[in-house]
C-alpha positions as CSV (number, residue, x, y, z in Angstrom):
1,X,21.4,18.6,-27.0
2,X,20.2,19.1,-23.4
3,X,16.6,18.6,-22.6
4,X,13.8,21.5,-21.3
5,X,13.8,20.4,-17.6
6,X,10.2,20.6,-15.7
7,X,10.2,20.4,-12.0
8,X,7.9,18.7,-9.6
9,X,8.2,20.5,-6.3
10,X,8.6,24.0,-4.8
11,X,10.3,22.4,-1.1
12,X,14.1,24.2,-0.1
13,X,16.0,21.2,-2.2
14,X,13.9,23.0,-5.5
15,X,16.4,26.3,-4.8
16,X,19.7,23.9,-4.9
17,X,18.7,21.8,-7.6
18,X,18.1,24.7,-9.9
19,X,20.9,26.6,-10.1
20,X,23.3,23.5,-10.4
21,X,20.7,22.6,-13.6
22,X,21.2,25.9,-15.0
23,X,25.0,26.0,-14.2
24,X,25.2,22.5,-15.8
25,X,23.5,24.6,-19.0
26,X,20.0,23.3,-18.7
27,X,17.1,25.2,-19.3
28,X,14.7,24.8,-16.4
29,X,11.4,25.1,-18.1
30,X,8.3,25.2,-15.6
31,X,7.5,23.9,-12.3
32,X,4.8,22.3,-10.2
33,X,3.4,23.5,-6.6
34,X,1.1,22.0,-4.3
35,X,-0.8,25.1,-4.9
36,X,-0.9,27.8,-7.3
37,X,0.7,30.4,-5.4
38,X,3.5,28.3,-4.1
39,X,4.8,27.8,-7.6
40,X,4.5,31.6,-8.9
41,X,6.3,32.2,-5.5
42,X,8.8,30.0,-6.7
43,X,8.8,30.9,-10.3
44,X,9.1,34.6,-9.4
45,X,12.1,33.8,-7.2
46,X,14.1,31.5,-9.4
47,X,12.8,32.9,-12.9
48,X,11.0,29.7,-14.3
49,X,8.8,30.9,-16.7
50,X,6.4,28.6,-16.3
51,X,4.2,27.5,-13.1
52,X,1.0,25.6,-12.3
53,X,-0.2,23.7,-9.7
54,X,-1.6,20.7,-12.6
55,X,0.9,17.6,-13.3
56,X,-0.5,17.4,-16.8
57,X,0.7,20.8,-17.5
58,X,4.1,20.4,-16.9
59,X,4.2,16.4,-18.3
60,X,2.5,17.7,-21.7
61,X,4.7,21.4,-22.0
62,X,6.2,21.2,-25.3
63,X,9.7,22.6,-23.8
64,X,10.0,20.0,-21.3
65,X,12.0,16.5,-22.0
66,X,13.0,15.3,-18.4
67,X,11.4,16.2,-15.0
68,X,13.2,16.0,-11.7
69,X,10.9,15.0,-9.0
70,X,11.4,16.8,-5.7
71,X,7.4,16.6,-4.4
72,X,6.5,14.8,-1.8
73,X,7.3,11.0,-1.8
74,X,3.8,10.1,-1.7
75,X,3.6,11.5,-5.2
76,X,6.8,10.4,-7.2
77,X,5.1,7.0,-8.5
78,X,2.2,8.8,-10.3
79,X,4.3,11.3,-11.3
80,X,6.7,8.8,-13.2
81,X,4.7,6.4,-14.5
82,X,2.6,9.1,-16.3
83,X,5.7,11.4,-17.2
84,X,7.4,7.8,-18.7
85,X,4.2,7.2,-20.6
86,X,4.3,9.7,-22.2
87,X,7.4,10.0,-23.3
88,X,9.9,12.0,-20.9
89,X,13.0,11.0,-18.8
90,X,12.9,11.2,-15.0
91,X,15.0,11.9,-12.2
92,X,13.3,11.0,-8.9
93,X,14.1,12.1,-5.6
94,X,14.4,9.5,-2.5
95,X,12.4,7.4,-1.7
96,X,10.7,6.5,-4.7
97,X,7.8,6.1,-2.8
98,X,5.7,5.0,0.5
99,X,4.9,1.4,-0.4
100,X,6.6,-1.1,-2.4
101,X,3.2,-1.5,-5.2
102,X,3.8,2.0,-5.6
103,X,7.7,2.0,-6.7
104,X,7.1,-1.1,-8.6
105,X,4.2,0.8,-10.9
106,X,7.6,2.8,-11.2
107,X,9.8,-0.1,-12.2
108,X,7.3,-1.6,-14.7
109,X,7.2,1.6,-16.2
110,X,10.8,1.7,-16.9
111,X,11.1,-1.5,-18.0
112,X,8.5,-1.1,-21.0
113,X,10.1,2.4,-21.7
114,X,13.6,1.6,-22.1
115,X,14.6,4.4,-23.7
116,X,13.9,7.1,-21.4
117,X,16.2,7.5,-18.9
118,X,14.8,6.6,-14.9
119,X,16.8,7.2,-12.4
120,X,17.0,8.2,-8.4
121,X,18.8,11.0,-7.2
122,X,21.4,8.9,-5.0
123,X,24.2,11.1,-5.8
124,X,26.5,9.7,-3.2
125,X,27.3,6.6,-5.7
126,X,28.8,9.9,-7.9
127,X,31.1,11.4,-5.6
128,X,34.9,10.7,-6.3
129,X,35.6,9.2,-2.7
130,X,32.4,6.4,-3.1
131,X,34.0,5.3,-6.7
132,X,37.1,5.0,-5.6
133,X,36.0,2.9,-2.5
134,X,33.9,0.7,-4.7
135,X,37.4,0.6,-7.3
136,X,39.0,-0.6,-4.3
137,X,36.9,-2.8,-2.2
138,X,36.8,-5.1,-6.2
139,X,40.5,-5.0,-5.9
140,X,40.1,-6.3,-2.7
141,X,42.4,-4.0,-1.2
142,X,40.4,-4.5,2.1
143,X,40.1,-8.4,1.5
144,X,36.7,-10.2,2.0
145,X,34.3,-8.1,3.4
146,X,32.5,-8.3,6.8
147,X,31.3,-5.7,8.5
148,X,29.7,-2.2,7.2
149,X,28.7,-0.1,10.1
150,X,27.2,3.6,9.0
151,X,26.6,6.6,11.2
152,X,24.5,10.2,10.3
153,X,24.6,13.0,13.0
154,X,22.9,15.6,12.4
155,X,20.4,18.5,13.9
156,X,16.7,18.5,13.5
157,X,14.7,18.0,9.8
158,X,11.4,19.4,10.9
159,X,11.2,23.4,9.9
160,X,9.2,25.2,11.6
161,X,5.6,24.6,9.5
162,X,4.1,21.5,9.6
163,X,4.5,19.9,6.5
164,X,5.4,16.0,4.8
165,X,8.7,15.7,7.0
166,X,6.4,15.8,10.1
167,X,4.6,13.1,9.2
168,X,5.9,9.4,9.3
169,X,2.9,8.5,6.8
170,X,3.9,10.6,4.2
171,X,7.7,10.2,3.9
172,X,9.0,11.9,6.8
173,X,11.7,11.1,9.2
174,X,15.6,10.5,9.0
175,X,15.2,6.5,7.9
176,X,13.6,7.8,4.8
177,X,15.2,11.0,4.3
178,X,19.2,9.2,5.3
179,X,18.7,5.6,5.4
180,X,17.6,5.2,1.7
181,X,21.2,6.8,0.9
182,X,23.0,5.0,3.5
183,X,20.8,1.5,2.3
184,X,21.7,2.3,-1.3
185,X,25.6,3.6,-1.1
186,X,25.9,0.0,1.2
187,X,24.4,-1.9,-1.8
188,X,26.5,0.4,-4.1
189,X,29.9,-0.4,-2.5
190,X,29.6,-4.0,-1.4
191,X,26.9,-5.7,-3.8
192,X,25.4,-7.2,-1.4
193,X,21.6,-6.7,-0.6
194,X,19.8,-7.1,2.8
195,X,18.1,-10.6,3.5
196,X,17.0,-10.0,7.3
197,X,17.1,-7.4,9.6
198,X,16.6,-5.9,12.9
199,X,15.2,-2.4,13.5
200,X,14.3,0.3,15.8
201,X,12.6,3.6,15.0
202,X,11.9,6.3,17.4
203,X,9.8,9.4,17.8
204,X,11.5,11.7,20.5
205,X,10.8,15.4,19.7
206,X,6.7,15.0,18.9
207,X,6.0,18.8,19.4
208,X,8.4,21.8,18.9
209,X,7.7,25.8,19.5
210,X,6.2,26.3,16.7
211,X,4.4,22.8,16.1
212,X,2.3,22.4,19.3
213,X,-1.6,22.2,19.8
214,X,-3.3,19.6,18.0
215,X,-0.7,18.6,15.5
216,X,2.1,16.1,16.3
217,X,5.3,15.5,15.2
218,X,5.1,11.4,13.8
219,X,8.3,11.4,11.8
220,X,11.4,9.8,13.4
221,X,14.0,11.3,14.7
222,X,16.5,8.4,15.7
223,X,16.6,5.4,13.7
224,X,19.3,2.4,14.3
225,X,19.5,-1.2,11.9
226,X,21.4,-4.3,12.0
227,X,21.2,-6.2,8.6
228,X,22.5,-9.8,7.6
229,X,23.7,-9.3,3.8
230,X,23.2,-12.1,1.3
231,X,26.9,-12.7,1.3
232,X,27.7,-13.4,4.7
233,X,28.4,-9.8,5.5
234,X,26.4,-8.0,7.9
235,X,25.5,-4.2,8.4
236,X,25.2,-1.5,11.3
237,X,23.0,1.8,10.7
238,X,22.4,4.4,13.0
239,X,20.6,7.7,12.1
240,X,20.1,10.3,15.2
241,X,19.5,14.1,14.6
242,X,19.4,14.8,18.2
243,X,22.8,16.0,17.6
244,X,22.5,19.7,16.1
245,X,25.8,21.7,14.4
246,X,27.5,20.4,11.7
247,X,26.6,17.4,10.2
248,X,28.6,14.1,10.7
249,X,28.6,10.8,8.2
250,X,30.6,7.8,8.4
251,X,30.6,4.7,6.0
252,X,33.2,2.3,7.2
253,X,33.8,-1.3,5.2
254,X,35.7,-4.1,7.1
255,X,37.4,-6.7,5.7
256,X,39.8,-9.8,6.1
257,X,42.2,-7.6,5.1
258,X,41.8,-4.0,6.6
259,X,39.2,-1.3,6.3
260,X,37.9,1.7,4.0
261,X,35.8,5.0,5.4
262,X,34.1,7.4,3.8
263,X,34.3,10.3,6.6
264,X,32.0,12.9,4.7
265,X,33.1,12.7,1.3
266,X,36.6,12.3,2.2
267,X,38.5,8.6,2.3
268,X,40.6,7.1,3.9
269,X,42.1,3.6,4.4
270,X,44.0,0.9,6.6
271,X,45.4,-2.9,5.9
272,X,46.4,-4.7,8.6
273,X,49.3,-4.7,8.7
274,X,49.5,-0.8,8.6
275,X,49.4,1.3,12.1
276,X,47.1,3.8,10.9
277,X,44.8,4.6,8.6
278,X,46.0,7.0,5.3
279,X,44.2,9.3,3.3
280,X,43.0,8.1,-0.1
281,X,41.5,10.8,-1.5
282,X,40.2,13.9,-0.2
283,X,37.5,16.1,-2.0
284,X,38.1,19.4,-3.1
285,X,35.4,21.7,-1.9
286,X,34.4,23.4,-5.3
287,X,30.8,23.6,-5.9
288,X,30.2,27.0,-3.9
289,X,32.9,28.5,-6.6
290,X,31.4,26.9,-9.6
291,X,27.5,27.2,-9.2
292,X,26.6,29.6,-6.8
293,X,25.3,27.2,-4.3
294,X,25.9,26.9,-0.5
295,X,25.2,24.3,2.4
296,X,22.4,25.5,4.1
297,X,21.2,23.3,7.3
298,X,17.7,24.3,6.0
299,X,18.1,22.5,2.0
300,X,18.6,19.5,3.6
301,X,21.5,19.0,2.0
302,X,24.4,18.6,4.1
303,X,27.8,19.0,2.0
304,X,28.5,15.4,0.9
305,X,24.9,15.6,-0.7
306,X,24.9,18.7,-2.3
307,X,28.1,17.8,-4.0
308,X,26.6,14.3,-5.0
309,X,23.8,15.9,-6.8
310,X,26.4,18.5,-8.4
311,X,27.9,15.1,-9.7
312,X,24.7,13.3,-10.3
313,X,23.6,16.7,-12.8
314,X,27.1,16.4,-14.7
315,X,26.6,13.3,-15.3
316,X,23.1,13.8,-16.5
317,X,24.4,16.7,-19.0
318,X,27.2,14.0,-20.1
319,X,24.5,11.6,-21.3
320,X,22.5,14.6,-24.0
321,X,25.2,16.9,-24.4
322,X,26.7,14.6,-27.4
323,X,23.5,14.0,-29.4
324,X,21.7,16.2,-31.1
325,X,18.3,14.6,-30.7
326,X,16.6,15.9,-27.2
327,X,15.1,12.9,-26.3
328,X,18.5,10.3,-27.2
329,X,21.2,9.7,-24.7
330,X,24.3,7.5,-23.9
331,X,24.2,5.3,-21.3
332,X,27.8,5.7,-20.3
333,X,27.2,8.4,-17.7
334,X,24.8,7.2,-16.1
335,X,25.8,3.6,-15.8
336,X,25.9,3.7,-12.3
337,X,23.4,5.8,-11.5
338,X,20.3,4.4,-9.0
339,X,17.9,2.5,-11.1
340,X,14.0,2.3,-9.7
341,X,14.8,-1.6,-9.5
342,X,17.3,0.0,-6.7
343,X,14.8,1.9,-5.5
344,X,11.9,-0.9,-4.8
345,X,15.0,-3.0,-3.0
346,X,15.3,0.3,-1.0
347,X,11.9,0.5,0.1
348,X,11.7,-3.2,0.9
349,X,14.7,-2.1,3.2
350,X,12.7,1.1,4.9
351,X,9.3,-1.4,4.8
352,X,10.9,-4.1,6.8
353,X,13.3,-1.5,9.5
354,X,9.3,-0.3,10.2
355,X,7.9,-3.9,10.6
356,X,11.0,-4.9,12.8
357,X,10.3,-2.1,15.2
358,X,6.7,-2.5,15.5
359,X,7.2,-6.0,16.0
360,X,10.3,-6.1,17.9
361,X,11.7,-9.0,16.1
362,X,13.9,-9.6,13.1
363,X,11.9,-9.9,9.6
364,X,13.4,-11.4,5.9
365,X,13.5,-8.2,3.4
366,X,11.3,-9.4,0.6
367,X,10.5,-7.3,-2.8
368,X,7.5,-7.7,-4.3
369,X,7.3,-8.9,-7.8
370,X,3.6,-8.5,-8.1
371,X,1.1,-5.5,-7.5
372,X,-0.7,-7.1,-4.0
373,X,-4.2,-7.7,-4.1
374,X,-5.8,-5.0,-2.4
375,X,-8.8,-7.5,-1.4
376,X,-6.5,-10.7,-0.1
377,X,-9.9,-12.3,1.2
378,X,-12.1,-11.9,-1.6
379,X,-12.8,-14.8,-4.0
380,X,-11.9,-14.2,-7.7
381,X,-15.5,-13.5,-9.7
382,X,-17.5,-16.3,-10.6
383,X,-15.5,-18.4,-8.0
384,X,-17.3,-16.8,-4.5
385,X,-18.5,-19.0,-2.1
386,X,-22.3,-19.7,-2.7
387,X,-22.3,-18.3,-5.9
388,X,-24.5,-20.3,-8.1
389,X,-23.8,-21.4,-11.4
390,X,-26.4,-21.7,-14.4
391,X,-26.3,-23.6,-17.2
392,X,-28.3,-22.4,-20.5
C-alpha cells in the first residue's frame, strides 16, 4: 500500500514532483509554504487538500507517511530528523544541508530509525544509462580507472525574485544545486570517494534587471574542481551557466582500457583498440507521454534530471506497492538509492571546494563523525581555568 505523501516546499521543482507522485499512484496529502499564502497558492493550483505554513502540521497529519523535502536546504535537517522521530519516511532534496553538523543530525537519525526509509533525491544513480555504466565499469569493460572529468552547461539559475538560489549562504549556486549530483553519480559509478581537492568558485553575474539596488547576487555561477580519489583515480568538475540554451552534461570515465560517457542520459563507449566510440544505450524520451510533465528551463530540471526523479518515484512506489502495511517496505528498490551517509560525504565535498577557493590551496575532504563544539575554546564545567574547587 502506498503512503499519504506530505510535501515540504512550494519552489517550481514542487509542480514536477507532484504530478509524477500522483502518476506513480500516490496520494499527495498536504504541503508546507514559507508562508500561508504561498501554500494555498500552491494547494489551489495542484489540488492538495491540505496547506499550512507549520512543519508540525504536516509531520503529525494522520494521512501523511513519507514527506519529500523540496524547502530550502537550510531547512531539510530539522525537517528530517523530526519527521524520522516521529515515525515517517523521507525523501530529501540536495543538498542535505549547509554544514556537515547539520546532515549528520540527519544521519544519526536514520541510523536509530532503521526502518523508515531516508533517502536523497539523486535520481541520476536511477537512470538506465548510469546503471549500465556502473554494470560495466565492475566488468571492467574500461579496465582500471583513471580519470573522471564532468562538465554542466547551462543558462542562468537565478529567477527573477530574489530568493535562496541568490544567496551562497543559504544553498544557492550551481556547486550546490549541480555539483552534489555530479559529486554523488562520481561516487556512484567509480566507488571511490574524494580525499583532497582543489577548487575555485566564482560570482560573475552579482546583479541582474530585476535584482539590482541593495540586494546582491552571492550565489555562484561558475564552479570548477580537481579531486584526488582514494584509489588513485582523480576527478575534473566544471559547472558554468554562463552558457544559456539547452542544457549540456557530460560524465566521462577513463580507464586502462578505454572510456565510458554519459552525454545527457544517453551512453556511449570506446576500448582501445576500437576507432570510435559506439552507442551503449540511448534513453527513450517517455516521461512527457506518461505523466504529463515537460522540461521547463524554469523547474530546474533539465531532461536527464527530470527523468531521474521519474525513476527515483518508481522506485519509491516499487518499495510499498507489495505490502499491505503503509509504513513497511522492501529494500530492493531502493538499494541503490542516495543514503544521508552519501549525503554528509557530499557536503564534506561542497565544504572543502569552498575552503579551497577561499584559501587558494588544496585541502583533505574530511567528514565529521562528531557534532563540533560550538564553543572550541571554552573549558568543560568544573574544569575552567581559575575555577576554585571546595571541599565539604
Amino acid at each position: 500500500m502506498l503512503p499519504g505523501i506530505g510535501v515540504f516546499g512550494t519552489g517550481l521543482v514542487v509542480r514536477v514532483l507532484v504530478p509524477i507522485l500522483r502518476n506513480h499512484g500516490f496520494s499527495v496529502e498536504a504541503v508546507w509554504g514559507r508562508t500561508k499564502e504561498e501554500a494555498e497558492r500552491l494547494s489551489i493550483d495542484l489540488s492538495i487538500p491540505f496547506f499550512t505554513n507549520k512543519v508540525d502540521e504536516v509531520l503529525l497529519h494522520k494521512n501523511v507517511d513519507l514527506v519529500c523535502i523540496v524547502c530550502p536546504p537550510h531547512l531539510h535537517g530539522q525537517i528530517a530528523v523530526k519527521a524520522l522521530g516521529i515515525g515517517k519516511h523521507v525523501l530529501c532534496d540536495r543538498p542535505a544541508g549547509l554544514a556537515q553538523s547539520d546532515v549528520l543530525k540527519m544521519v544519526n537519525a536514520a541510523q536509530y530509525y532503521p526502518s523508515l526509509i531516508s533517502i536523497m533525491s539523486h535520481g541520476l544513480r536511477f537512470l538506465p544509462a548510469f546503471m549500465q555504466a556502473k554494470r560495466l565499469i565492475e566488468q571492467h569493460y574500461i579496465g582500471d580507472i583513471t580519470i573522471c572529468e564532468s562538465h554542466v552547461h547551462c543558462g542562468a539559475l537565478v529567477d527573477s525574485n530574489f530568493d535562496w538560489l541568490c544567496d551562497e549562504h543559504m544553498g544557492g549556486g550551481m556547486l550546490s544545486i549541480f555539483g552534489s549530483h555530479i559529486i554523488d553519480v562520481i561516487y556512484f559509478l567509480t566507488g571511490q570517494k574524494a580525499t583532497m581537492l582543489n577548487g575555485m568558485v566564482k560570482t560573475y553575474i552579482k546583479q541582474s534587471r530585476k535584482i539590482s539596488g541593495i540586494r546582491s547576487i552571492t550565489s555562484d555561477d561558475f564552479c570548477t574542481f580537481q579531486m584526488e580519489l582514494d584509489q588513485g583515480a582523480c576527478a575534473t568538475v566544471t559547472l558554468n551557466n554562463h552558457i544559456p540554451g539547452q542544457f549540456f552534461q557530460e560524465i566521462v570515465v577513463c580507464g586502462t582500457n578505454g572510456r565510458l560517457t554519459l552525454r545527457g542520459s544517453d551512453l556511449y563507449g570506446q576500448r582501445l583498440t576500437q576507432c570510435k566510440e559506439e552507442l551503449l544505450y540511448r534513453d527513450i524520451d517517455d516521461i512527457a507521454r506518461s505523466s504529463g510533465t515537460a522540461d521547463s528551463p524554469g523547474t530546474h530540471l533539465p531532461k536527464p534530471y527530470l527523468r531521474g526523479l521519474f525513476k527515483l518515484i518508481a522506485a519509491l512506489k516499487g518499495a510499498f506497492a507489495a505490502i499491505e502495511d503503509k509504513q513497511s517496505w522492501v529494500k530492493e528498490p531502493v538499494a541503490i538509492a542516495a543514503t544521508f551517509e552519501d549525503g554528509l560525504y557530499i557536503q564534506a565535498v561542497l565544504d572543502a571546494v569552498r575552503k579551497s577557493s577561499q584559501k587558494k590551496e588544496w585541502v583533505k575532504v574530511q567528514v565529521i563523525t562528531d557534532t563540533p563544539n560550538p564553543h572550541p575554546h571554552l573549558s568543560p564545567p568544573g574544569r575552567r581555568p581559575g575555577a576554585v574547587s571546595y571541599v565539604y
